[in-house]
C-alpha positions as CSV (number, residue, x, y, z in Angstrom):
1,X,9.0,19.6,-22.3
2,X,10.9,18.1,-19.1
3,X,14.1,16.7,-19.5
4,X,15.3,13.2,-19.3
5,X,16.5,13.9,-15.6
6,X,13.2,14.6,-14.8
7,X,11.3,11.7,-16.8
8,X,13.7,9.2,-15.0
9,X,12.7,10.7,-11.8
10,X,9.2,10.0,-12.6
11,X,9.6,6.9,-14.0
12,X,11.0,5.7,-10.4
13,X,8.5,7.4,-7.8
14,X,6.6,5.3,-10.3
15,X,7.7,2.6,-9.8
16,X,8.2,2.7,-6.7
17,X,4.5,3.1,-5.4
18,X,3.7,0.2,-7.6
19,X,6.2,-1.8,-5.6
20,X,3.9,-0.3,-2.6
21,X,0.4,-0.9,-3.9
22,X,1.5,-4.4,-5.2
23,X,2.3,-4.9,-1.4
24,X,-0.3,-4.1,0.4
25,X,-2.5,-6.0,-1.9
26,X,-1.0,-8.8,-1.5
27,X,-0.9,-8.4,2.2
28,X,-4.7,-7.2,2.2
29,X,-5.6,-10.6,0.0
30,X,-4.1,-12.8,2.7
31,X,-5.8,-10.8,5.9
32,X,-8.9,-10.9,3.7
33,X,-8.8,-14.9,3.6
34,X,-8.3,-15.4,6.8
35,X,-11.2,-12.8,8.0
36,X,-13.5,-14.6,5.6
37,X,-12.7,-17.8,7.6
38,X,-13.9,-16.4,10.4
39,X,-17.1,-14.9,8.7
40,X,-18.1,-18.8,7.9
41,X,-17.2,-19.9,11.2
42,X,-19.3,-17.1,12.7
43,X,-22.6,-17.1,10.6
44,X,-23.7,-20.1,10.8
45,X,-24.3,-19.7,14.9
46,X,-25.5,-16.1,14.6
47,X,-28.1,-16.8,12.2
48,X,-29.7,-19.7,13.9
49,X,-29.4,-17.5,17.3
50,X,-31.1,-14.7,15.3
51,X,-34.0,-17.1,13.6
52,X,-34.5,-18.6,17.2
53,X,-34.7,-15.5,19.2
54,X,-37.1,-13.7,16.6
55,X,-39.3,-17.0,17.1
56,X,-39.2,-16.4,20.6
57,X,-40.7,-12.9,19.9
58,X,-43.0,-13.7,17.6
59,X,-44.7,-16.6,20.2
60,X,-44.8,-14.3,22.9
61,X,-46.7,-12.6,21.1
62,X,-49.2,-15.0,19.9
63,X,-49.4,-16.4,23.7
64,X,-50.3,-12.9,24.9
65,X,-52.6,-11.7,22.1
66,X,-50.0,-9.3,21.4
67,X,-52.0,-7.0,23.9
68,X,-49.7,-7.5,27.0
69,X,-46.1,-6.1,27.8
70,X,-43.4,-8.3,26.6
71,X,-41.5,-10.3,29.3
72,X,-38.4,-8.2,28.0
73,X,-38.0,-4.5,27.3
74,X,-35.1,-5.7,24.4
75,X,-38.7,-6.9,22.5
76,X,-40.7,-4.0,23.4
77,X,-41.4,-1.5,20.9
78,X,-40.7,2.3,21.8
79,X,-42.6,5.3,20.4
80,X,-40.3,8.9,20.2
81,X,-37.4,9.4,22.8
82,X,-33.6,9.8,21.5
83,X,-31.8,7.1,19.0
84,X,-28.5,5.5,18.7
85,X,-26.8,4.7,15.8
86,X,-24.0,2.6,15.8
87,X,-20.9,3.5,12.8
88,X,-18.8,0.8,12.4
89,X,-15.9,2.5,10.0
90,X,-12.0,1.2,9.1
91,X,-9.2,2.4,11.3
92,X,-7.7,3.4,7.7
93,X,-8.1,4.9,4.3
94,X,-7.1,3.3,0.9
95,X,-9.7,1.3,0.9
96,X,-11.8,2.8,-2.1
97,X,-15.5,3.9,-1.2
98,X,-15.6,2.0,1.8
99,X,-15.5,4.9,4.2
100,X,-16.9,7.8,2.2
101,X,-20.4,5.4,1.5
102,X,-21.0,4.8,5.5
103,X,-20.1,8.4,6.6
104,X,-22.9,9.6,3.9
105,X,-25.1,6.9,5.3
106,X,-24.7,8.2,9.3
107,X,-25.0,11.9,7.7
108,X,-28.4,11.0,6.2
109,X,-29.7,9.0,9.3
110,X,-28.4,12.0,11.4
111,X,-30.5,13.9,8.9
112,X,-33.2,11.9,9.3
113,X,-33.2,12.5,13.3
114,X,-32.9,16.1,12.9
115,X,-34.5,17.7,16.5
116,X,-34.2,14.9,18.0
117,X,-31.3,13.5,20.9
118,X,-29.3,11.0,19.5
119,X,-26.6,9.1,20.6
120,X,-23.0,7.5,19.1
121,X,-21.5,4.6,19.4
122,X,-18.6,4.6,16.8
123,X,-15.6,2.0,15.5
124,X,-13.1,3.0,13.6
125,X,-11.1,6.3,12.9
126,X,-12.2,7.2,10.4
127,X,-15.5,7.2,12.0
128,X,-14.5,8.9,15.0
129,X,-12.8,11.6,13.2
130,X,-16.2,12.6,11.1
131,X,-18.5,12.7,13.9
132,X,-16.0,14.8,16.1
133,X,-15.9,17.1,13.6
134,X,-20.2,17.0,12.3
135,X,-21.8,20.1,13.7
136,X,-25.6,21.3,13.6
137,X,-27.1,17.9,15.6
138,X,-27.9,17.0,18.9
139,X,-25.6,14.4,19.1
140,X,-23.5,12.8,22.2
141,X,-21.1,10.4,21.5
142,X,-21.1,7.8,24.4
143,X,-18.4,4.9,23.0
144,X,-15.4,5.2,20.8
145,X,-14.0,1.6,19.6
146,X,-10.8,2.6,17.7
147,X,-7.6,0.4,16.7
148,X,-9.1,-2.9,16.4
149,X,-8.5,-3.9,12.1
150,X,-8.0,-6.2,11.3
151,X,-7.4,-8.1,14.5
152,X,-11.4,-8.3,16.6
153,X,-12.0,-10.3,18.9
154,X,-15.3,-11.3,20.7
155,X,-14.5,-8.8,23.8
156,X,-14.5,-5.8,21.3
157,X,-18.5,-6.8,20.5
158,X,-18.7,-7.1,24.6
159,X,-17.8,-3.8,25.1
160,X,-19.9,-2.1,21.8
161,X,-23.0,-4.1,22.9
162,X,-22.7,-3.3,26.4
163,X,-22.4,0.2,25.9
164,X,-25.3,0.2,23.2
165,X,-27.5,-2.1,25.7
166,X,-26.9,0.4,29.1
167,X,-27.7,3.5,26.6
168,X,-30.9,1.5,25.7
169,X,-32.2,1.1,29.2
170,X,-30.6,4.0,31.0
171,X,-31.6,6.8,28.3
172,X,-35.2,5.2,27.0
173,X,-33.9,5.0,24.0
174,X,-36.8,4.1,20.8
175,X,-34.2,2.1,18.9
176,X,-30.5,1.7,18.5
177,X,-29.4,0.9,14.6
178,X,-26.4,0.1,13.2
179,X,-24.4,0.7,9.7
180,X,-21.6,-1.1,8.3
181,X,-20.5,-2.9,5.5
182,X,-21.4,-6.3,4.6
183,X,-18.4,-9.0,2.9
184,X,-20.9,-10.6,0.2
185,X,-17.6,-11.6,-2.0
186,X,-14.1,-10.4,-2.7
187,X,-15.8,-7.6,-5.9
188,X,-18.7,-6.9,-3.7
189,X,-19.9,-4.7,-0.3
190,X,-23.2,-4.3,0.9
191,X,-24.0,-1.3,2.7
192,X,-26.2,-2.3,5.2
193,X,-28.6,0.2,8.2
194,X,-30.0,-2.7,10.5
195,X,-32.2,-2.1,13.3
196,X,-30.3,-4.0,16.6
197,X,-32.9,-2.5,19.4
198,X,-35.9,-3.6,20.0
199,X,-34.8,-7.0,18.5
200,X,-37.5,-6.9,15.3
201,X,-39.1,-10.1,14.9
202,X,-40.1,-11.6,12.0
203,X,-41.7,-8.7,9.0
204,X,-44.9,-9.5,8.2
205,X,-47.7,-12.4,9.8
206,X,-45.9,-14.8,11.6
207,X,-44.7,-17.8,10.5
208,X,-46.5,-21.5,10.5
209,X,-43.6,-23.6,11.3
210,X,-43.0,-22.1,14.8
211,X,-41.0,-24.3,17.1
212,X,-43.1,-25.1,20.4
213,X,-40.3,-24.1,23.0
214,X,-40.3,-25.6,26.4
215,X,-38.6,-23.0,28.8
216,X,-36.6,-23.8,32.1
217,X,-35.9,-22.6,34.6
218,X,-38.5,-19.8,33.3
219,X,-39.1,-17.6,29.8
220,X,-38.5,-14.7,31.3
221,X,-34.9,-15.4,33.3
222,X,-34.4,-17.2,29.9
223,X,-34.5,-14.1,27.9
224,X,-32.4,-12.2,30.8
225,X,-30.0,-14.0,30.2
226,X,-29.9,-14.6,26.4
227,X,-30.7,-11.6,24.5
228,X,-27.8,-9.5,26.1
229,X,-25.2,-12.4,24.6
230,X,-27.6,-12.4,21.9
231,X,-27.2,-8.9,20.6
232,X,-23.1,-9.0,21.6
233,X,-22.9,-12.3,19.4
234,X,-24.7,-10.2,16.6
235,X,-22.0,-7.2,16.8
236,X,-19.5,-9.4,16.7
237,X,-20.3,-11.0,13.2
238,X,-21.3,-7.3,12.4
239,X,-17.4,-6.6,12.7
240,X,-16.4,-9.8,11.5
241,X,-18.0,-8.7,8.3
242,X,-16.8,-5.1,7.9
243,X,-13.4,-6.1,8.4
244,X,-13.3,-8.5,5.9
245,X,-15.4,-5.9,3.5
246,X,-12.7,-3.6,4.6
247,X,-10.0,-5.9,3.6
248,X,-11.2,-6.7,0.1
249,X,-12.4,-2.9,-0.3
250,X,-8.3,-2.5,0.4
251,X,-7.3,-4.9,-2.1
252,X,-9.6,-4.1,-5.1
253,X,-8.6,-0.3,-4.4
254,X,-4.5,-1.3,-4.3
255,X,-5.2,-4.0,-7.7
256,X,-6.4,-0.6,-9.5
257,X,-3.7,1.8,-8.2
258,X,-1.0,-1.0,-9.6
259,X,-2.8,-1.2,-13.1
260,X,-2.9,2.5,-13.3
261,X,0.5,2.7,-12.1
262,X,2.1,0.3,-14.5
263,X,-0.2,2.2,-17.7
264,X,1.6,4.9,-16.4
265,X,5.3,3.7,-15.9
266,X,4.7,2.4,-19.7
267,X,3.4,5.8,-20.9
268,X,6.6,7.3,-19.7
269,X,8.6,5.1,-20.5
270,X,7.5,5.9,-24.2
271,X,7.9,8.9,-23.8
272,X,11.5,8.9,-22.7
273,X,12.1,6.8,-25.8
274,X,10.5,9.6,-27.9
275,X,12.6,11.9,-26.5
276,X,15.7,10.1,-26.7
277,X,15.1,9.3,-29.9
278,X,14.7,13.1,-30.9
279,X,17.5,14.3,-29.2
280,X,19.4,10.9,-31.1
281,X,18.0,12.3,-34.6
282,X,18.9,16.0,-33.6
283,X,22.7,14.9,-33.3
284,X,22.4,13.2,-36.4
285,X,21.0,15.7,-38.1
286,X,23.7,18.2,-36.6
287,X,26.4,16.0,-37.9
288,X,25.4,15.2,-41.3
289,X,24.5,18.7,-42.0
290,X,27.9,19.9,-40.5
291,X,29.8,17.1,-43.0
292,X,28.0,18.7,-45.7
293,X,29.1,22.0,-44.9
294,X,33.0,21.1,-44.7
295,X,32.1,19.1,-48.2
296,X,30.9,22.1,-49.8
């Protein structure tokens, strides 16, 4: 049985991390707010560029007979060649499942791509970390984003989507996808494997209500220049949204740590009392039965 020394010891590395855990929930809650301001702001216009540029497939399509090249090679579909996957991890841990769910999800689509080349683009540490250390695949890792939680900015998609868009047309890559985590509410991640290139259009026939797009100065110097700020606009709500799925992983994990801390703190601090109350009755006993013995 430890001693009271060493249950008071307990008692205050106890309370101690709850002092910690209570902290960095807090500070995760108020990181998380503002990240999920910026997810509002940053939907809306990703979205509509997404729904628009899809259109633009789809009609190109439909003009052509969906017999001729597309005008871009971003819309053209590619049979066999090497893949990309992009990993978009957090920079830290005590954050729950948040990490250990996406590295199972790059170890199964690494699976899945077994014999073939593939290519990395990672963000995050903890991201990095596993695929430096993952052996038995042909894998190259040709862009390391690290560092950026919970501070990113548009120039960190720049630099993700330009590296995934020069991998694309200088290695003939068949597709480049992407996992991550998606903020759907402050209790809730979605883990999410999204194809980014080709850009897919729409699944299935295409639909009725297509706008009829005029295009100056031409469709194709058109979709030069927009798909490339398309697909960087895309990675950067893709971040916008892990962070924030990051930041309330954080604060659910650090809201259970505290519970489980205080149930714990109480548990001890019953059974100090126990034990002080044992020892208490043991003197009692000691004394009373020493009276008795001068008495008799």
């Amino acid at each position: 049985m430890p001693s009271l020394r060493e249950i008071r010891r307990k008692i205050k590395s106890i309370k101690s991390t709850e002092q910690i855990t209570k902290a960095m929930k807090m500070v995760a809650a108020a990181r998380m707010r503002r990240s999920q301001g910026a997810i509002v702001a940053a939907r809306p216009f990703a979205m509509k560029m997404e729904q628009l540029v899809r259109e633009l497939a789809v009609i190109e399509k439909v003009e052509e007979g969906g017999q001729a090249k597309p005008l871009h090679p971003f819309l053209a579909e590619r049979a066999g060649g090497p893949a990309m996957l992009i990993l978009v991890t957090a920079d830290k841990g005590l954050c729950g499942a948040f990490n250990s769910n996406l590295i199972k999800a790059a170890l199964e689509w690494l699976r899945q791509h077994q014999g073939r080349k593939v290519y990395v683009a990672v963000v995050g540490r903890k991201g990095r970390d596993f695929l430096h250390r993952v052996r038995g695949f042909d894998m190259e890792i040709v862009h390391e984003l690290a560092g950026i939680f919970p501070k990113v900015h548009f120039s960190h998609a720049e630099l993700l989507g330009q590296a995934a868009i020069e991998a694309f047309e200088s290695k003939a890559l068949s597709s480049v996808t992407i996992i991550y985590n998606e903020f759907k509410s402050v209790a809730a991640q979605k883990l999410v494997s999204a194809q980014v290139l080709p850009i897919p259009a729409f699944d299935g026939p295409a639909p009725k209500n297509l706008t009829d797009y005029d295009f100056e100065p031409g469709r194709d110097k058109l979709l030069a220049a927009l798909l490339p700020r398309f697909i960087k606009a895309q990675l950067y709500r893709v971040l916008l949204e892990s962070q924030a799925a990051e930041l309330a992983a954080r604060m659910n994990a650090m809201d259970a740590a505290s519970k489980n801390a205080k149930e714990l703190r109480q548990s001890m601090n019953l059974s100090l009392n126990r034990q002080r109350q044992a020892i208490i009755t043991k003197e009692i006993a000691e004394l009373v039965g020493g009276a008795e013995a001068l008495a008799a």
